[in-house]
N, C-alpha and C positions, 0 to 999 in steps of 0.2 A: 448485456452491454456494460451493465457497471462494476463486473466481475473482470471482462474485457480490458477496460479500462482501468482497473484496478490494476491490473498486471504490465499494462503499459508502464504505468505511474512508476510502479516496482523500478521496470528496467527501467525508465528514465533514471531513477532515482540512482541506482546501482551503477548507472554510467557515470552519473557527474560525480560521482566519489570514489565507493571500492572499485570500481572498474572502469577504469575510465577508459576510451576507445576499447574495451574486449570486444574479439569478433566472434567470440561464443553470441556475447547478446547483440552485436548487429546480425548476426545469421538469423537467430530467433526474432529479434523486428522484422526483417525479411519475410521471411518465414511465415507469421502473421498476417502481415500484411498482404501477401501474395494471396495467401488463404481469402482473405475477405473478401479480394477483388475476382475471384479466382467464379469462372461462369460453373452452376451446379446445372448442368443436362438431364433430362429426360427423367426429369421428377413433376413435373408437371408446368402450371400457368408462368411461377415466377422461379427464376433463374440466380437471382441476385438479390443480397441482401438491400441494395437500395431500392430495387423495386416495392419493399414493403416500409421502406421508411427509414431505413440504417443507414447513413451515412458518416463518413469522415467527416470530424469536428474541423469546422475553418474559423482559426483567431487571424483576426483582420485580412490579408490576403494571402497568408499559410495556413495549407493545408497543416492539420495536426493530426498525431498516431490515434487519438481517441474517437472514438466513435459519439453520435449522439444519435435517438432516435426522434425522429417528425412523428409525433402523439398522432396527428390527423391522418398519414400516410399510413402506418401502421393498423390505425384505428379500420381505417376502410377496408384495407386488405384484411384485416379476420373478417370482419363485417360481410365482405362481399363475397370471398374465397377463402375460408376459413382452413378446408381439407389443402389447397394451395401453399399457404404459411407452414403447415405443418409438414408436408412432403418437402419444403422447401428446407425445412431442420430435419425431419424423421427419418427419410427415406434411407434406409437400409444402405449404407455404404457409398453413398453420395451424396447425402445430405450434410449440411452445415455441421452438424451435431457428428456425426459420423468422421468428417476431414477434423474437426478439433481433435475428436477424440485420437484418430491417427496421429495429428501433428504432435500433437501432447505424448500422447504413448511413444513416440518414436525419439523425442526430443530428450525423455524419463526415462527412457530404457538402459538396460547396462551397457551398450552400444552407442547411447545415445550422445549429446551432443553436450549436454549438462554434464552429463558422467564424463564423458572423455575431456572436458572442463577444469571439471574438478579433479580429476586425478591429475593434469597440467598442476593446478596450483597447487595441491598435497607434495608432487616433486618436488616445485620450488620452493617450497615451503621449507621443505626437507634440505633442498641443498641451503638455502640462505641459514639456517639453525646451523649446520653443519660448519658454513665460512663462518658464523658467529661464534663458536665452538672453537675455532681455530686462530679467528682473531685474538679470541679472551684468553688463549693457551699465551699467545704471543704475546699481547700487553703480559703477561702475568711473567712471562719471560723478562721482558724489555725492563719492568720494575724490577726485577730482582736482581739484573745486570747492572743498575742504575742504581739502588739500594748496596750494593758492594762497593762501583764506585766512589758511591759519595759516602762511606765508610773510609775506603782506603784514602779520599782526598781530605778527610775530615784529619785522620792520622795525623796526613804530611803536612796539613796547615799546622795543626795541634806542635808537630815537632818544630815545623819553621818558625813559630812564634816562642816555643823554649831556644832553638838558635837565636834569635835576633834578641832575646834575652840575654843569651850567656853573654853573647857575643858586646851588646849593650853596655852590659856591666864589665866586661875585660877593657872596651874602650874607655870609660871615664875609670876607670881602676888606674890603665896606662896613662891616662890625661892627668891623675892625679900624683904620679909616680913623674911624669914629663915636667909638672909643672914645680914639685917640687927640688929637683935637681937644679931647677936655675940659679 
């Protein structure tokens, strides 16, 4: 249960940040969850993990992903039906332990649901590297276009302010040439 639980915690965790809405991890809460509720036949007395005391943790009047076990429930059923508990986890390919282990292995597999996941995000990964690769091509462009301009505008200031010089001093040269003919 608290291994269970621990992996709930996981995917929560992984939802509210790296992953937010992924339907890799609601298919895997799914998945889980189906499993738990899911009836185990013709393994003997008990069918269902709440029959021995497993149930869905309820915070105030939501149900939660986590499980908790009822100490007293649990406690009776080994107490009473011991071989019961065990068929209920052991049993060769229907038991609780058996459907984990499939759900796990199938979920872990190179086919699997994790895998075909992660190769999703290695893509994207890949193409986002590659547009940033092409952005940085571009800025590194855009400055060097920009880097010329403001060279060749630096020039044409640099020469417009030797004109407004010449030109400066030819006027009061004139002004002073005007003024003296009077």
């Amino acid at each position: 249960v608290n291994n269970y639980n621990n992996l709930v915690d996981l995917v929560d965790s992984l939802h509210k940040n790296e992953l937010v809405n992924d339907m890799a991890l609601n298919a895997i809460n799914r998945r889980l969850r189906a499993m738990l509720s899911t009836t185990v036949t013709d393994v003997g007395v008990y069918e269902l993990l709440a029959q021995i005391g497993v149930h869905g943790e309820t915070i105030g009047a939501q149900a939660s992903k986590r499980l908790t076990v009822a100490g007293d429930e649990l406690d009776n059923a080994l107490v009473n039906n011991f071989n019961g508990v065990a068929h209920l986890f052991a049993t060769k390919d229907k038991g609780i332990a058996a459907q984990f282990d499939d759900l796990v292995s199938d979920m872990l597999s190179s086919e699997g649901i994790v895998k075909i996941r992660e190769d999703g995000i290695d893509r994207r990964l890949k193409t986002l590297n590659t547009q940033m690769d092409r952005q940085s091509e571009q800025l590194a462009k855009l400055e060097s276009r920009y880097m010329s301009q403001f060279s060749v505008l630096d020039s044409m200031l640099s020469q417009l302010q030797n004109t407004n010089l010449f030109l400066t001093n030819q006027l009061a040269a004139f002004e002073k040439v005007a003024i003296g003919k009077r």
